[in-house]
Steps between C-alpha positions, in 0.01 A plus 500: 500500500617875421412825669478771302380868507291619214305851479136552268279762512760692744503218774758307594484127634681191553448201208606130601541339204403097484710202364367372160332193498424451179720256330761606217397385169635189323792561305426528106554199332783527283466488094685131388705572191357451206670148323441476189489149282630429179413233296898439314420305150681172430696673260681700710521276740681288265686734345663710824553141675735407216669799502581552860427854537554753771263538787434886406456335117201304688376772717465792172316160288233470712418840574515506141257249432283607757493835353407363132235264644350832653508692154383196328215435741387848477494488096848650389824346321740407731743758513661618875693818553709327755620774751705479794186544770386212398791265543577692838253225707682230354825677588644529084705778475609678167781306450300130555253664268754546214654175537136327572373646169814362301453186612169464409520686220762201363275266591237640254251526823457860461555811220668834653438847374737728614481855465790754647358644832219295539382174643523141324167419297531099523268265285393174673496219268329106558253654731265226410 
């Protein structure tokens, strides 16, 4: 309990203030992160088991073919403008990028655009 002195209407008088009682309330429930699925076709599966790629080569394929699943399901060509916010979840830097976009470039999984001073426009092939 507090004492206090408080003053309305030009009187002054003593306040006690009394403990709470109410209970706090429940802490929020925290948002889970959002995991996403990706369906990887038996042709790349194949095809990046042979060759015995990098990890980051894995990581920037699926978010690529989750991207062009996403395009395609919503009625457009497959065709990502792969930028470096999207490869920051999966922890692909530019370098892994580069070097993950060779690779699958050579293994004919993928056709790069590159234009000076802008992001990679990659087209996903064997979708199906």
């Amino acid at each position: 309990m507090i004492r206090r002195w408080a003053t309305s209407r030009g009187r002054r008088f003593e306040v006690e203030t009394l403990p709470s009682i109410a209970e706090p309330a429940p802490p929020r429930r925290k948002r889970r992160a959002q995991h996403r699925f990706t369906m990887v076709p038996g042709t790349w599966e194949e095809v990046l088991g042979k060759a015995r790629v990098s990890g980051s080569t894995y990581a920037v394929a699926l978010v690529l073919l989750y991207e062009a699943w996403r395009l395609k399901s919503n009625g457009q060509e497959p065709i990502v403008k792969l930028t470096g916010a999207m490869l920051k979840p999966v922890g692909v830097g530019r370098d892994g990028k580069g070097a993950a976009l060779l690779a699958l470039t050579e293994l004919r999984l993928v056709g790069v655009e590159r234009l000076p001073g802008c992001n990679p426009r990659v087209t996903v092939y064997f979708l199906d």
